[in-house]
C-alpha positions as YAML, in Angstrom:
chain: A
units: angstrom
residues:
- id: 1
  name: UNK
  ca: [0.00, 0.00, 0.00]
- id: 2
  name: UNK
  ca: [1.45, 3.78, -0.67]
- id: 3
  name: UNK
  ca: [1.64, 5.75, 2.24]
- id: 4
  name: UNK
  ca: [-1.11, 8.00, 0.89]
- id: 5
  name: UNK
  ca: [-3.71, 5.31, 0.54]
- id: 6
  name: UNK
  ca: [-2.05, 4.21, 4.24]
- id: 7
  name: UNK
  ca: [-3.06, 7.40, 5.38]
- id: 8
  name: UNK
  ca: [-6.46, 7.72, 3.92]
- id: 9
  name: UNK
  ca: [-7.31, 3.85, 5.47]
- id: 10
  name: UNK
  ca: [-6.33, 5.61, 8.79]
- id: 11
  name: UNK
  ca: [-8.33, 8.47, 8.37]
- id: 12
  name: UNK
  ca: [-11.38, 6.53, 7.45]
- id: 13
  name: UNK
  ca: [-10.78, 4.19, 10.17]
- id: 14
  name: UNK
  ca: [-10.57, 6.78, 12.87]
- id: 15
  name: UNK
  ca: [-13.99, 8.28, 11.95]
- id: 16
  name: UNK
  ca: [-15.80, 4.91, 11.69]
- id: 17
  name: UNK
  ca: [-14.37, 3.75, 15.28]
- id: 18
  name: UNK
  ca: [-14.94, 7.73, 16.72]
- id: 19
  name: UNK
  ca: [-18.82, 6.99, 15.13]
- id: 20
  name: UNK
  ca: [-20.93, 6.88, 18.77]
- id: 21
  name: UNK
  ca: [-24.69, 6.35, 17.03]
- id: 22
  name: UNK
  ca: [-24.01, 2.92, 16.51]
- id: 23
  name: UNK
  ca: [-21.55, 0.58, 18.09]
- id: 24
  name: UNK
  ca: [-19.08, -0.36, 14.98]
- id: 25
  name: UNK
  ca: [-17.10, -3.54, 15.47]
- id: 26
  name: UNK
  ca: [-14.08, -2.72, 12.86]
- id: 27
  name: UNK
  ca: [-10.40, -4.30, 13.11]
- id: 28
  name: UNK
  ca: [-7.56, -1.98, 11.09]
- id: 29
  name: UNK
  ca: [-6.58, -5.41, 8.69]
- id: 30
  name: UNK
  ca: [-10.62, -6.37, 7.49]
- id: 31
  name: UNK
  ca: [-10.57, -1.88, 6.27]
- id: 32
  name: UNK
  ca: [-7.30, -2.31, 4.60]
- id: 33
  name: UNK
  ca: [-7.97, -5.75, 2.69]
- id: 34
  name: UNK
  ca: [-11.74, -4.19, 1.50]
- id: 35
  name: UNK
  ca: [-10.11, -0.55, 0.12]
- id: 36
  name: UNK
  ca: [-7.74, -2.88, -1.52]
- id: 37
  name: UNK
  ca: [-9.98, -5.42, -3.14]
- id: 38
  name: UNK
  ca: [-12.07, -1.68, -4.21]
- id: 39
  name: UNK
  ca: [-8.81, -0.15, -5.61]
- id: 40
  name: UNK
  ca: [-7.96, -3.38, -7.59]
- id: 41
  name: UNK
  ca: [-11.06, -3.88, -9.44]
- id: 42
  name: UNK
  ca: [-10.58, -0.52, -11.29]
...
């Protein structure tokens, strides 16, 4: 991964875990392996 996508996963991973209406059960590994499956198929 390049460090920009790196740092875009983080971003979006921070929001979804800071996200109090609904309890979000998210590990770091599952968000980086489903942005890269997205990013491949284009």
């Amino acid at each position: 991964m390049t460090p920009k996508s790196d740092h875009l996963v983080n971003l979006i991973f921070k929001k979804l875990k800071a996200y109090k209406k609904k309890k979000i059960f998210l590990e770091k590994e599952s968000l980086d392996k489903f942005i890269l499956s997205l990013l491949n198929e284009t």
